[in-house]
C-alpha positions in Angstrom: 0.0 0.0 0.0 1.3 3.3 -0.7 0.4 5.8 2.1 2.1 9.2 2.7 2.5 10.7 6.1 2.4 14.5 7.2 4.1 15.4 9.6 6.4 12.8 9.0 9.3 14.5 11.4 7.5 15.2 14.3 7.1 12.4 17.3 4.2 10.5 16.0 4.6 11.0 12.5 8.3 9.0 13.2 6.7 6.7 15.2 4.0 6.3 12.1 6.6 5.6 9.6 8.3 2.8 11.9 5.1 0.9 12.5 4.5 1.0 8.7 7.8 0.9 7.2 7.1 -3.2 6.5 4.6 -3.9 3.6 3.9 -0.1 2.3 5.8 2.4 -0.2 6.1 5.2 2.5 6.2 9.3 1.0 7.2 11.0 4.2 6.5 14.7 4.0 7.8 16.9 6.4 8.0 21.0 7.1 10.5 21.2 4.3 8.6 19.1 1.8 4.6 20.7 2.4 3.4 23.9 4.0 0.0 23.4 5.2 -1.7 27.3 4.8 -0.6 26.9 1.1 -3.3 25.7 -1.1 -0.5 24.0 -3.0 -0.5 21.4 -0.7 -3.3 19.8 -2.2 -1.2 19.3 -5.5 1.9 18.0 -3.8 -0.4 15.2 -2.3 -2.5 14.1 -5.0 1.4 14.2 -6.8 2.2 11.3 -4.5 -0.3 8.7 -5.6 -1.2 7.4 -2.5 -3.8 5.0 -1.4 -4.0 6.4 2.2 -2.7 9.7 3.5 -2.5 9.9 7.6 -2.5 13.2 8.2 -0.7 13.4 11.3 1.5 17.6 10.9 -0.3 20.4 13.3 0.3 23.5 14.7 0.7 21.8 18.3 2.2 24.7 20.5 -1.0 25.6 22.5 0.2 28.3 23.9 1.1 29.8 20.5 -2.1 28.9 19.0 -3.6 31.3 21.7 -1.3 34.4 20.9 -1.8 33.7 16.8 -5.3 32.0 16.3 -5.2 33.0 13.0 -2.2 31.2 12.0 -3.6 28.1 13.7 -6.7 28.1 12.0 -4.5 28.5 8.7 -2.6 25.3 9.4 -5.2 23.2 11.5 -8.4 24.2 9.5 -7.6 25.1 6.4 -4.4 22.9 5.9 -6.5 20.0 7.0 -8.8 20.9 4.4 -6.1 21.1 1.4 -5.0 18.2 2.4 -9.0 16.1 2.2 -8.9 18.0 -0.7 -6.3 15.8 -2.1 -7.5 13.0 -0.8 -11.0 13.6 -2.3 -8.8 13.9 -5.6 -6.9 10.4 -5.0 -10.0 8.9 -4.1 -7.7 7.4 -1.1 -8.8 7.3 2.3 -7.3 10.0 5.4 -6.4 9.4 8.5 -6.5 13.1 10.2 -5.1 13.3 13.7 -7.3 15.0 15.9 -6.7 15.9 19.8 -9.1 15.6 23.1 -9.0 19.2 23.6 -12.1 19.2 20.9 -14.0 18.5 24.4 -14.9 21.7 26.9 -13.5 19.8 30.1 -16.5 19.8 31.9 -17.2 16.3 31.7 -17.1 13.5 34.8 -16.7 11.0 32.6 -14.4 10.1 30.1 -15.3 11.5 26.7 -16.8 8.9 23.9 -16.4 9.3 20.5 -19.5 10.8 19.3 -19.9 13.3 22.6 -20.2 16.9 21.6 -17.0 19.2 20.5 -17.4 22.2 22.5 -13.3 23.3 22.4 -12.3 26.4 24.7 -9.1 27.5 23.2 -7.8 28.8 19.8 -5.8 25.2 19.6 -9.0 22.9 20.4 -11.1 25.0 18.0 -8.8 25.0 15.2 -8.4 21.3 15.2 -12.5 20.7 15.2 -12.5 23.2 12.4 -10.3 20.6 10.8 -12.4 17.6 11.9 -15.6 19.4 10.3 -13.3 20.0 6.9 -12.7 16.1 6.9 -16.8 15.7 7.4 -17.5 18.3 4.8 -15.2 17.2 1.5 -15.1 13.0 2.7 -16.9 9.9 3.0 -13.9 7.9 3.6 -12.1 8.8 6.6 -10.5 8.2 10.2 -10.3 11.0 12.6 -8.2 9.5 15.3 -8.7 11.6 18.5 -5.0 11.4 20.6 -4.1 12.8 24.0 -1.0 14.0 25.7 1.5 12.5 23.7 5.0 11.4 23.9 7.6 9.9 22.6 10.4 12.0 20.8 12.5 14.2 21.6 10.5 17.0 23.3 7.8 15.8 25.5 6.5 15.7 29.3 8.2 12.6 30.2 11.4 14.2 28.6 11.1 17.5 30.9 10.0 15.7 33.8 13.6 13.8 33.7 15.5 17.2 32.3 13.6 18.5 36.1 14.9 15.5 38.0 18.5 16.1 36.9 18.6 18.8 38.2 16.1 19.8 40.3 14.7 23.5 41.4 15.7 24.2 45.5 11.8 23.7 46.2 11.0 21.3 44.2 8.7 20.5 41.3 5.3 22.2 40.7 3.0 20.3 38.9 -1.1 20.7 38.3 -3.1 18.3 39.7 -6.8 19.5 38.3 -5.7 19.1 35.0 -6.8 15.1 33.8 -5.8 13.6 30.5 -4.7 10.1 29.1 -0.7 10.0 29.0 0.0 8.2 25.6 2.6 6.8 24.0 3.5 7.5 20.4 4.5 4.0 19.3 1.3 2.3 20.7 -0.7 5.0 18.7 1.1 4.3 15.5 0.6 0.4 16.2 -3.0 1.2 16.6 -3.5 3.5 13.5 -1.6 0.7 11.5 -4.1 -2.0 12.4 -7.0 0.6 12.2 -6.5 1.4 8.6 -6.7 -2.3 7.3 -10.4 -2.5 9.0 -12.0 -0.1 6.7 -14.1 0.6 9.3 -14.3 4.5 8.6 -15.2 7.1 11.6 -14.2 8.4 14.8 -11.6 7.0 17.3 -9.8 8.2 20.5 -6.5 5.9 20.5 -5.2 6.4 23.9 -3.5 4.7 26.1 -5.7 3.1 29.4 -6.9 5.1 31.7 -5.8 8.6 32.6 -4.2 10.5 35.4 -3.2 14.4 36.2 -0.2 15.7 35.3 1.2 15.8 38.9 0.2 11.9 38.8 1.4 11.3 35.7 4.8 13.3 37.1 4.9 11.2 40.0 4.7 8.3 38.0 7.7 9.3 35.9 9.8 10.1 38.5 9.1 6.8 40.4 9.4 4.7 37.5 12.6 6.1 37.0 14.2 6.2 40.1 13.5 9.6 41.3 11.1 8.6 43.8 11.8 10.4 46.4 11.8 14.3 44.7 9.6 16.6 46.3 6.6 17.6 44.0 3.8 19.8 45.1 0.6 19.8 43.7 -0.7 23.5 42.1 -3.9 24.0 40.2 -4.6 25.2 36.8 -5.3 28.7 38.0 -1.9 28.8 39.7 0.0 28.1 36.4 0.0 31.0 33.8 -0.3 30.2 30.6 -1.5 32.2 27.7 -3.7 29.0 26.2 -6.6 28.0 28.9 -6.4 23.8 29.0 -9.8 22.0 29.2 -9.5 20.7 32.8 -11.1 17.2 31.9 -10.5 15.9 28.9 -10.1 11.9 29.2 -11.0 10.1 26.4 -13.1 6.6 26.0 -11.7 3.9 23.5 -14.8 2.4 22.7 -14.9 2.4 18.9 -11.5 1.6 18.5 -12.1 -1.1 21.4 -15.0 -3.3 19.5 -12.8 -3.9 16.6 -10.2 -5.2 18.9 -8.1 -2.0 18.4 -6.9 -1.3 21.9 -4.2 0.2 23.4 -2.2 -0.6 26.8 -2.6 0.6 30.4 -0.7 4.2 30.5 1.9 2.7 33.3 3.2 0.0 31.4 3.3 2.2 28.0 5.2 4.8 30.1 7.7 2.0 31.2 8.2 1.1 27.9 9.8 4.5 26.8 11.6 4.6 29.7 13.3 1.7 28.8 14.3 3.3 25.2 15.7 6.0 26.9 18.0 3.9 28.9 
């Protein structure tokens, strides 16, 4: 199969192009190849002949999404839309990467698949714009909803360990009102990989099991990798500025993904996994 991956450089686009490099023609397309606000991109896709596109490249600094919505509208919305475009002209399914921050927060449950979009920042919105783009030009599609991810270079896991090193006098700081699923590039990649020979087309939240707050999700870093002892104290959202305002709650449910047998481990073990890389 010939499928061509966006994004190709960042974290999950690598991890995308190692859990398909066996049994596909891979076009990797990176910043330097495509530029998302240019309509142009839909010609360089269609150029590439392929039979699936996974359309994994974003605008993903939140905080800089809140200072220039604009510009992430340009790449999240409309770059999402040049590139169904193409896919409309290839006749080839997408895989667009979505994100849980589609969800307002408020929930006190974990969020299912078809559950209202109600985003509260310029990042959340721009990506549901994208989502609605995929709705309006395709009837073949997967929009694969992801949450705090890691896995390359620059992540959470990674500054939690950069902190440990070398640690501030007091301690760490880290919010504990803030609830997501930690998730694990590699399994996602797995998971998209077995996902796209289903052809079951629609909506998906590939996370890894169960979720956590960042302080426990810190915690749980530093204990898995020794660092047990480090003091961290817990702070809430209002206590951390940020220019971008997080959705407090946004856990998501696997349940779609789960009744084709598409599942993806327990956070903790996932996490000791990429520990174990890093050693």
């Amino acid at each position: 199969m010939r499928i061509a991956i966006t994004g190709a450089r960042g974290q999950l686009g690598a991890a995308l192009a190692v859990a398909l490099a066996d049994g596909h023609d891979l076009t990797l397309l990176g910043h330097g190849q495509i530029e998302l606000s240019d309509p142009q991109t839909t010609d360089q896709i269609a150029a590439t002949g392929a039979d699936v596109v996974i359309h994994s490249a974003a605008y993903t600094n939140v905080d800089g999404c809140a200072r220039d919505p604009d510009l992430a509208y340009r790449v999240n919305a409309l770059g999402t839309k040049y590139v169904a475009l193409a896919c409309r002209r290839l006749g080839a399914p997408l895989v667009y990467i979505s994100t849980n921050e589609v969800f307002a927060g408020d929930a006190n449950r974990p969020y299912r698949e078809y559950d209202p979009a109600a985003p509260v920042n310029a990042y959340g919105q721009s990506k549901w714009a994208g989502e609605l783009a995929v709705h309006e030009l395709l009837r073949d599609f997967f929009i694969v909803r992801v949450a705090w991810l890691y896995g390359g270079e620059r992540n959470f896991v990674r500054t939690v360990l950069r902190l440990a090193a070398n640690p501030p006098a007091d301690g760490l700081r880290m919010v504990d009102d803030e609830v997501g699923n930690p998730t694990y590039c590699a399994d996602v990649a797995e998971g998209v990989a077995r996902l796209i020979t289903t052809g079951c087309y629609g909506t998906y939240h590939l996370v890894n099991d169960g979720s956590c707050s960042r302080y426990a999700f810190c915690r749980e870093i530093l204990r898995q990798a020794g660092h047990a002892d480090l003091p961290v104290t817990p702070i809430r959202l209002a206590d951390y500025r940020r220019d971008s305002t997080p959705p407090p709650y946004t856990a998501l449910a696997n349940l779609a993904g789960a009744d084709l047998g598409v599942t993806l481990r327990p956070w903790h073990d996932a996490l000791a996994a990429y520990l174990a890389t890093l050693a």
